[in-house]
mmCIF entry with sequence, helices, sheets and N, C-alpha, C, O atoms, coordinates in Angstrom:
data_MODEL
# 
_entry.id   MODEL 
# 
_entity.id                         1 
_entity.type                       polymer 
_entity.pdbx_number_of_molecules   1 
# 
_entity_poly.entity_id                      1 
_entity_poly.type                           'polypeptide(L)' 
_entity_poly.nstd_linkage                   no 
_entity_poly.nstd_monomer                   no 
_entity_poly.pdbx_seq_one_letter_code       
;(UNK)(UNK)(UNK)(UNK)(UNK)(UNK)(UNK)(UNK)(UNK)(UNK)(UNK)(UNK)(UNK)(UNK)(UNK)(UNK)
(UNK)(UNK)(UNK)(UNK)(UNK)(UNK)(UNK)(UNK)(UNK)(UNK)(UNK)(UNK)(UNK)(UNK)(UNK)(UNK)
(UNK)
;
_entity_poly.pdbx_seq_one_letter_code_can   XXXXXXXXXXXXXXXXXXXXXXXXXXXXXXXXX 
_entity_poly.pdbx_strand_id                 A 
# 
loop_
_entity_poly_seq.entity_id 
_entity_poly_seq.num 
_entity_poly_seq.mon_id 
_entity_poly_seq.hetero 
1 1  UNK n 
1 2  UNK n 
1 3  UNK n 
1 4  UNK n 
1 5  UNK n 
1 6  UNK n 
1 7  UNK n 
1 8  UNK n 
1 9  UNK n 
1 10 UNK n 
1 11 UNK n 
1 12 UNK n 
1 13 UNK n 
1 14 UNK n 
1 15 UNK n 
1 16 UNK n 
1 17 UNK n 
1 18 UNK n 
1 19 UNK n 
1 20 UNK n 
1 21 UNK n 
1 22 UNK n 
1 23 UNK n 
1 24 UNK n 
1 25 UNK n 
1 26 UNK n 
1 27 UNK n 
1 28 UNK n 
1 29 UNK n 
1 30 UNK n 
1 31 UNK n 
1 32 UNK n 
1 33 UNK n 
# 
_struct_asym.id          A 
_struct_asym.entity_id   1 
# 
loop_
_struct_conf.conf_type_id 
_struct_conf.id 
_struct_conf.pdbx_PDB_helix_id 
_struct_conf.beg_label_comp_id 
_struct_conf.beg_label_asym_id 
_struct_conf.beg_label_seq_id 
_struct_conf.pdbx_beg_PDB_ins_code 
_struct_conf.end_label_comp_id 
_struct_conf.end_label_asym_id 
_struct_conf.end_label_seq_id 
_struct_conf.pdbx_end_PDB_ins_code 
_struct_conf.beg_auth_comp_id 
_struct_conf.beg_auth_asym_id 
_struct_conf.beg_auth_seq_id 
_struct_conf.end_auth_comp_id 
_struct_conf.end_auth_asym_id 
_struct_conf.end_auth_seq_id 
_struct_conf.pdbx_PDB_helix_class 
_struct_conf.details 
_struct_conf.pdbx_PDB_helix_length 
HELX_P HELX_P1 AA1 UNK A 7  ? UNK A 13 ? UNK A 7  UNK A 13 1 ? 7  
HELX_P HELX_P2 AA2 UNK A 21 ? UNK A 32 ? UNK A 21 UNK A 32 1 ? 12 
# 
_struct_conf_type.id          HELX_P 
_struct_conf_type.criteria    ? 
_struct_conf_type.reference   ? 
# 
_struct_sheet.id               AA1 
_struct_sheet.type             ? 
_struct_sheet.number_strands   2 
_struct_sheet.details          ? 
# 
_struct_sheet_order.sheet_id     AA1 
_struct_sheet_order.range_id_1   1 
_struct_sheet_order.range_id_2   2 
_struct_sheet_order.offset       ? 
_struct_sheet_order.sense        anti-parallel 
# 
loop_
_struct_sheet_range.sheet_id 
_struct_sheet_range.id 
_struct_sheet_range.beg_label_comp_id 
_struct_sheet_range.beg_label_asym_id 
_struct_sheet_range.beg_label_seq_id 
_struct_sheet_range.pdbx_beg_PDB_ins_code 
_struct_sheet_range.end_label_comp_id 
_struct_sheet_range.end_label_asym_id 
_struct_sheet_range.end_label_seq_id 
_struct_sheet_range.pdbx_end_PDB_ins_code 
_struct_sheet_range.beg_auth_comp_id 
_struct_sheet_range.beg_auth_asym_id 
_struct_sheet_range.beg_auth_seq_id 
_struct_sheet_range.end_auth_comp_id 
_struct_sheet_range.end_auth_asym_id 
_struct_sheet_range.end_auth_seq_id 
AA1 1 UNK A 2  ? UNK A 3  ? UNK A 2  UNK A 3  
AA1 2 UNK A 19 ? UNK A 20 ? UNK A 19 UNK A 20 
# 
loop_
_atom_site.group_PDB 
_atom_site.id 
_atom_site.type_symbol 
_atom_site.label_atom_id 
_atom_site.label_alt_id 
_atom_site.label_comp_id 
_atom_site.label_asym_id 
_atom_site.label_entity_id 
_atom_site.label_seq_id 
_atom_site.pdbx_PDB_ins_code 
_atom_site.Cartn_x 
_atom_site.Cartn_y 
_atom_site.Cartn_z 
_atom_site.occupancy 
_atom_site.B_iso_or_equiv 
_atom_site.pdbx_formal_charge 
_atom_site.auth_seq_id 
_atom_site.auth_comp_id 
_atom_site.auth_asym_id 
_atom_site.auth_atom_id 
_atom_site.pdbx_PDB_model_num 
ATOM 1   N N  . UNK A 1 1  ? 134.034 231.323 183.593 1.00 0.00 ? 1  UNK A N  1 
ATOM 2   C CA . UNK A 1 1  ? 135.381 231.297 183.054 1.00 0.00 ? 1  UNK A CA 1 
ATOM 3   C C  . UNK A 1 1  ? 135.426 230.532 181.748 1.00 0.00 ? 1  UNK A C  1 
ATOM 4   O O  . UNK A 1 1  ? 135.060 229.359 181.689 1.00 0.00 ? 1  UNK A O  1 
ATOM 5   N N  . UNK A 1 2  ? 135.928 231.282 180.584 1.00 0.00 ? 2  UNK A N  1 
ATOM 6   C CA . UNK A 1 2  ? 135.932 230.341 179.273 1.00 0.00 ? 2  UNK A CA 1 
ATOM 7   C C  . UNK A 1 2  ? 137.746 229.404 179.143 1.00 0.00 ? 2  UNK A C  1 
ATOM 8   O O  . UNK A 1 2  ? 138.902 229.651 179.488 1.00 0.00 ? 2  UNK A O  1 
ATOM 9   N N  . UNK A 1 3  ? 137.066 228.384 178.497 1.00 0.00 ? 3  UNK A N  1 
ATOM 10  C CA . UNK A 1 3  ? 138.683 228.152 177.857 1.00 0.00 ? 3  UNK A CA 1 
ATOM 11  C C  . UNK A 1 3  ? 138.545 228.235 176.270 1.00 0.00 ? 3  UNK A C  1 
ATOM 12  O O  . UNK A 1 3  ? 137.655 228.215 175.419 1.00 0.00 ? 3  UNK A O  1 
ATOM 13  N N  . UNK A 1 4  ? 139.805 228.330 176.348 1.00 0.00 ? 4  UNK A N  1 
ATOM 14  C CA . UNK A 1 4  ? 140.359 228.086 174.916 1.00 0.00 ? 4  UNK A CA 1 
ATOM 15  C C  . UNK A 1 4  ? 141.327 226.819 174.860 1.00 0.00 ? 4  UNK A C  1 
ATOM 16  O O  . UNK A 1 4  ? 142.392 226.597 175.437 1.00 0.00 ? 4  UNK A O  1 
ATOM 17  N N  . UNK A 1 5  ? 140.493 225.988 173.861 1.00 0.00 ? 5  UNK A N  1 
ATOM 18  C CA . UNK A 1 5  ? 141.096 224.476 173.769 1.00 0.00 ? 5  UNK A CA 1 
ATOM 19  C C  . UNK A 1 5  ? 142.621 224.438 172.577 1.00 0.00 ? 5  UNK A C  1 
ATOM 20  O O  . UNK A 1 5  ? 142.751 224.585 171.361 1.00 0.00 ? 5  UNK A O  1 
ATOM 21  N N  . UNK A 1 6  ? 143.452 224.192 173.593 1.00 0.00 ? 6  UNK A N  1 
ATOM 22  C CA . UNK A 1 6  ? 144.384 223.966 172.349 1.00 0.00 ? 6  UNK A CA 1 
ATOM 23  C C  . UNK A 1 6  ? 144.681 222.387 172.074 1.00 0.00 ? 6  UNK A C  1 
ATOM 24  O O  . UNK A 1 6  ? 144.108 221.393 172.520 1.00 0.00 ? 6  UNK A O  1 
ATOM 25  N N  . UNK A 1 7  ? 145.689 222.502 171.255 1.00 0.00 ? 7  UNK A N  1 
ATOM 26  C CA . UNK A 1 7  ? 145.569 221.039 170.168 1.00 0.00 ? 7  UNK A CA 1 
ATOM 27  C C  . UNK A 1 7  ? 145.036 220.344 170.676 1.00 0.00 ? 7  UNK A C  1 
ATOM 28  O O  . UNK A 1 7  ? 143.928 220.235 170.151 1.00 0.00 ? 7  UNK A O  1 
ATOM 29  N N  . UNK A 1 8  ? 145.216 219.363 171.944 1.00 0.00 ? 8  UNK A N  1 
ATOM 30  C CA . UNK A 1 8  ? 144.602 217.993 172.454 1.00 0.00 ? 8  UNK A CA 1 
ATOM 31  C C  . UNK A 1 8  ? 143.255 218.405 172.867 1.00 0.00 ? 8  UNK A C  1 
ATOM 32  O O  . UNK A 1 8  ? 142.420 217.507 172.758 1.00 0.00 ? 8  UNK A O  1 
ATOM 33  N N  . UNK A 1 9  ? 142.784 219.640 173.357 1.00 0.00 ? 9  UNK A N  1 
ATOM 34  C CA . UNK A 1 9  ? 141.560 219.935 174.164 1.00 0.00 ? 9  UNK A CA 1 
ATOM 35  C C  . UNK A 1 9  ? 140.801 220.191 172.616 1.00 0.00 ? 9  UNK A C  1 
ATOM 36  O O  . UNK A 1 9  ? 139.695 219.651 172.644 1.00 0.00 ? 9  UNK A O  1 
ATOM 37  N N  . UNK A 1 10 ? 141.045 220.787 171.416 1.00 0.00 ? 10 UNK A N  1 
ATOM 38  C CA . UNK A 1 10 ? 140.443 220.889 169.983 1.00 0.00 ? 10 UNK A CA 1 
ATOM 39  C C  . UNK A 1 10 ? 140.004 219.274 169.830 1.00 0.00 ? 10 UNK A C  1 
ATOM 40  O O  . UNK A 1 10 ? 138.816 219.270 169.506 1.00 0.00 ? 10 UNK A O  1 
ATOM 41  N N  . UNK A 1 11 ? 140.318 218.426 169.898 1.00 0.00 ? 11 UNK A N  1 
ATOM 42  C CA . UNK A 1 11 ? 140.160 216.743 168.871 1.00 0.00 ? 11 UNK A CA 1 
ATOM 43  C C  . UNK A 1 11 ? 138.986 216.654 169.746 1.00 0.00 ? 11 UNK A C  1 
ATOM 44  O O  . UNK A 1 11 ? 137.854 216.493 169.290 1.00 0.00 ? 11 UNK A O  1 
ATOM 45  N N  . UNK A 1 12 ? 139.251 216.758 171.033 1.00 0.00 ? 12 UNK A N  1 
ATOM 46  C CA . UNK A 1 12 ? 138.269 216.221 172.576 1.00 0.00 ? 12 UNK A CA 1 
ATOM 47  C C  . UNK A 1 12 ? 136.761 217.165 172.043 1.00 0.00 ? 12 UNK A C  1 
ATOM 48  O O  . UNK A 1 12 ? 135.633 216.697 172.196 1.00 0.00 ? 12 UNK A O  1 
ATOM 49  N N  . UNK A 1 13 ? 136.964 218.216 171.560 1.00 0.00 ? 13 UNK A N  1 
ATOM 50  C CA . UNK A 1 13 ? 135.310 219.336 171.718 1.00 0.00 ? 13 UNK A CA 1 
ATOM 51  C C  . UNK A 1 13 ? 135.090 218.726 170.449 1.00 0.00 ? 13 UNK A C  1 
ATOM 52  O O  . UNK A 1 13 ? 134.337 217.754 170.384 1.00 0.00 ? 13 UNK A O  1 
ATOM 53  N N  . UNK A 1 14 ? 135.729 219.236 169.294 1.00 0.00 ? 14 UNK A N  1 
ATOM 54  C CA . UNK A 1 14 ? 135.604 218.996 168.107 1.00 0.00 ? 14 UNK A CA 1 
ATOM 55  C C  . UNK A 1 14 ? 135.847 220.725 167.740 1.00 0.00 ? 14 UNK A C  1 
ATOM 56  O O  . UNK A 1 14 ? 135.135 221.177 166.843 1.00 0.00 ? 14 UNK A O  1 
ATOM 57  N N  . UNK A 1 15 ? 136.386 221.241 168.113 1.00 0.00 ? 15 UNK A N  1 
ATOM 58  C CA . UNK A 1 15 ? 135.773 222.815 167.741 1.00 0.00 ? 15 UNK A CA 1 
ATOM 59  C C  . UNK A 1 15 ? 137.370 223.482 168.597 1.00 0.00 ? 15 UNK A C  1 
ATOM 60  O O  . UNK A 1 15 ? 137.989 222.967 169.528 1.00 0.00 ? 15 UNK A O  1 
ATOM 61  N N  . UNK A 1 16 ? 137.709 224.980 167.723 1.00 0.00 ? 16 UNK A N  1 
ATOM 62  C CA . UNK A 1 16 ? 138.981 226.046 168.522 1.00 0.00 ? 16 UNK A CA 1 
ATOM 63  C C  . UNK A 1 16 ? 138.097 227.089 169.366 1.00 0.00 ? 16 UNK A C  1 
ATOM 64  O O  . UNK A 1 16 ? 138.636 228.117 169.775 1.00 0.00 ? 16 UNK A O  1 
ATOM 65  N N  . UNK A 1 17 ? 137.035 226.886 169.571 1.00 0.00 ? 17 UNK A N  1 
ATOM 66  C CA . UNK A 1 17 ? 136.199 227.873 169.514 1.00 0.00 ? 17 UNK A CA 1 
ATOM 67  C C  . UNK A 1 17 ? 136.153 227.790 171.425 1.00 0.00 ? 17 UNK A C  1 
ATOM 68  O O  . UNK A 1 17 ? 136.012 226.746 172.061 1.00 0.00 ? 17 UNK A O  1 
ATOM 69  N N  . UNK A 1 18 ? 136.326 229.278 172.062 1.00 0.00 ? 18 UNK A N  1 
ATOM 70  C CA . UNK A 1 18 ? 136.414 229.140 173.544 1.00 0.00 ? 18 UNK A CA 1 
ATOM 71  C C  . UNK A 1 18 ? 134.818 228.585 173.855 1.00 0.00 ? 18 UNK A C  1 
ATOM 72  O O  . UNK A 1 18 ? 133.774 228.856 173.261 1.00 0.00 ? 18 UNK A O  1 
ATOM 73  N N  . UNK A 1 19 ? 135.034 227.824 174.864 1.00 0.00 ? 19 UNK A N  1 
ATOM 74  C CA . UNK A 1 19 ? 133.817 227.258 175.788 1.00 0.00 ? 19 UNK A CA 1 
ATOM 75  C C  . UNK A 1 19 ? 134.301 227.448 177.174 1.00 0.00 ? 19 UNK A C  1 
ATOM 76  O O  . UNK A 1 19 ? 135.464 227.425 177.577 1.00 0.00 ? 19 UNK A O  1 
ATOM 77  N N  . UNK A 1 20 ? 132.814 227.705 178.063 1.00 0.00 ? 20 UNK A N  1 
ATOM 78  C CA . UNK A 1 20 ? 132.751 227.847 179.118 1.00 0.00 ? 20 UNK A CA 1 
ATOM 79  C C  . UNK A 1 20 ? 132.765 226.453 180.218 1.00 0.00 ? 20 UNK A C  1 
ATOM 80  O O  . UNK A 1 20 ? 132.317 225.395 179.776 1.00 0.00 ? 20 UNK A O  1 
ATOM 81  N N  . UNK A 1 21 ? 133.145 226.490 181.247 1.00 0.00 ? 21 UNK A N  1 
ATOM 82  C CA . UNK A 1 21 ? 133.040 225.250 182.187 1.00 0.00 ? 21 UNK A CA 1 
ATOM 83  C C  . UNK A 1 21 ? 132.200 224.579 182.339 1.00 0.00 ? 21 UNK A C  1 
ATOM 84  O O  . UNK A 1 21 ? 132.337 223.383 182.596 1.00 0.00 ? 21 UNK A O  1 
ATOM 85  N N  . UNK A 1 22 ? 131.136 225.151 182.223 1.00 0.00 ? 22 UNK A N  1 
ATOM 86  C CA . UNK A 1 22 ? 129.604 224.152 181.967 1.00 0.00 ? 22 UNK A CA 1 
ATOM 87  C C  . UNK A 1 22 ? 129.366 223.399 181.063 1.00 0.00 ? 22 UNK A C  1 
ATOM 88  O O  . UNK A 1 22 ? 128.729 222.348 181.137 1.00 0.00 ? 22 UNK A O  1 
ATOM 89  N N  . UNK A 1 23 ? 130.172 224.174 179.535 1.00 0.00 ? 23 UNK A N  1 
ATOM 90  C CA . UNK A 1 23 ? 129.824 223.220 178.735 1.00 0.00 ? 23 UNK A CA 1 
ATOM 91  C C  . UNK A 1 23 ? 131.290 222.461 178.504 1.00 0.00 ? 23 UNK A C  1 
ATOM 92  O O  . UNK A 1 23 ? 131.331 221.548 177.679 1.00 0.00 ? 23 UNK A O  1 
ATOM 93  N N  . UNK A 1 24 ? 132.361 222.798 179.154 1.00 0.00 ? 24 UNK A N  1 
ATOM 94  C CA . UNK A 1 24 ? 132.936 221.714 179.036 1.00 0.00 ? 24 UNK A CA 1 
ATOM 95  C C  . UNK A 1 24 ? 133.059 220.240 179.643 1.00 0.00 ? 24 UNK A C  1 
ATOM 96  O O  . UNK A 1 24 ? 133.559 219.177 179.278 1.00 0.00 ? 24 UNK A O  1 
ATOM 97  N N  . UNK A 1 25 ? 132.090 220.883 181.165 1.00 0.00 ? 25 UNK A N  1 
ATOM 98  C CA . UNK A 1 25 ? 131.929 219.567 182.313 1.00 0.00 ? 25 UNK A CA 1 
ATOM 99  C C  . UNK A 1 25 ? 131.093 218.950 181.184 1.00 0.00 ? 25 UNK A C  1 
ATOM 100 O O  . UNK A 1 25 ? 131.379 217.757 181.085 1.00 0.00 ? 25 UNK A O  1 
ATOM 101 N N  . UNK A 1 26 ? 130.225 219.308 180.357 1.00 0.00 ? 26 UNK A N  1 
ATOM 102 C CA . UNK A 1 26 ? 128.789 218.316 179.875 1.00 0.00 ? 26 UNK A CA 1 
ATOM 103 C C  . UNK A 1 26 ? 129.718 217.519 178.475 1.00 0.00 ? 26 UNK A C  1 
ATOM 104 O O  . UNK A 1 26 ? 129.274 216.485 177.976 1.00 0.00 ? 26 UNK A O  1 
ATOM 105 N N  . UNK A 1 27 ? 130.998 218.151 177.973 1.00 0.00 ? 27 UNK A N  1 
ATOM 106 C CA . UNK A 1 27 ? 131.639 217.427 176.598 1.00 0.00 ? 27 UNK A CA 1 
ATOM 107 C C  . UNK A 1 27 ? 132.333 216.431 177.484 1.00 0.00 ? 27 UNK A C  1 
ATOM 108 O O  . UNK A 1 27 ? 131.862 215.297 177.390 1.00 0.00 ? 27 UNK A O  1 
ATOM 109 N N  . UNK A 1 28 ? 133.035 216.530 178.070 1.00 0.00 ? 28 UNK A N  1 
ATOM 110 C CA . UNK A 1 28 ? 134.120 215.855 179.113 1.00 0.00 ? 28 UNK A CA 1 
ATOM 111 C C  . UNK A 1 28 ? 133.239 214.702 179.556 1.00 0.00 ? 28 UNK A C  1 
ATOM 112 O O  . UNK A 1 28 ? 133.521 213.549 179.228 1.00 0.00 ? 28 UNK A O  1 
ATOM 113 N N  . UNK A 1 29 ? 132.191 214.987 180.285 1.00 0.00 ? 29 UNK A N  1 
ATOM 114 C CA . UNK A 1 29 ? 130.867 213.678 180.211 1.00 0.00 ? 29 UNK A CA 1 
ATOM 115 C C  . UNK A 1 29 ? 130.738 212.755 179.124 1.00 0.00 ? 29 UNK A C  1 
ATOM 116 O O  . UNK A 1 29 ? 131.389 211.716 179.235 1.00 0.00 ? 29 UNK A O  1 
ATOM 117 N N  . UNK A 1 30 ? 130.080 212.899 178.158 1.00 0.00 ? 30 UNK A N  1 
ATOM 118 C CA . UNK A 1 30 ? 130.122 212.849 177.136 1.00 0.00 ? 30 UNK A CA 1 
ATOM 119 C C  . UNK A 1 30 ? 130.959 211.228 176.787 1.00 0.00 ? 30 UNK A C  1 
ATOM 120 O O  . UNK A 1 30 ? 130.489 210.097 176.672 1.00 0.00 ? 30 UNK A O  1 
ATOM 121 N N  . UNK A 1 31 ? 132.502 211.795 176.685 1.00 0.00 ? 31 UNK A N  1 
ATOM 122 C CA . UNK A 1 31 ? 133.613 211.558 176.112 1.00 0.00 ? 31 UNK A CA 1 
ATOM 123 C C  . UNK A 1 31 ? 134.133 210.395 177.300 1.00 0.00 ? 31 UNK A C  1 
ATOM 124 O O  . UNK A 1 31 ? 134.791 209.438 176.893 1.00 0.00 ? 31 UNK A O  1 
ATOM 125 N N  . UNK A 1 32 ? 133.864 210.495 178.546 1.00 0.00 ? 32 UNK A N  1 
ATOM 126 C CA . UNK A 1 32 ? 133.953 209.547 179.945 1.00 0.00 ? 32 UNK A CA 1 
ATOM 127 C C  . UNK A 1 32 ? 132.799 208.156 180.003 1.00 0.00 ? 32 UNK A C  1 
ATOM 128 O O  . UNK A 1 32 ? 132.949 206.968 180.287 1.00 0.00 ? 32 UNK A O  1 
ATOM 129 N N  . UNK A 1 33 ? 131.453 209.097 179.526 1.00 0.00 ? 33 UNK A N  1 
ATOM 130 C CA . UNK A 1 33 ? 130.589 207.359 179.511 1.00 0.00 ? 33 UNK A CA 1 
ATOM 131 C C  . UNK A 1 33 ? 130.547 206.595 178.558 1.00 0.00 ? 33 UNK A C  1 
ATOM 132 O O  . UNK A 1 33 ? 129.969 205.513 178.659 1.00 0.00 ? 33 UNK A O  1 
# 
């Protein structure tokens, strides 16, 4: 399943560009430790 990040989920990736759940569990990581 992809998302598409809008405004607040864009600042969080860095990117408008859809990502999938995998790579959002691994940005969301990331951004938590």
């Amino acid at each position: 399943r992809n998302i598409i990040p809008d405004e607040k989920l864009a600042k969080v990736f860095g990117s408008k560009k859809a990502i999938n759940m995998f790579e959002m569990t691994k940005k969301v990581n990331q951004h938590l430790s």
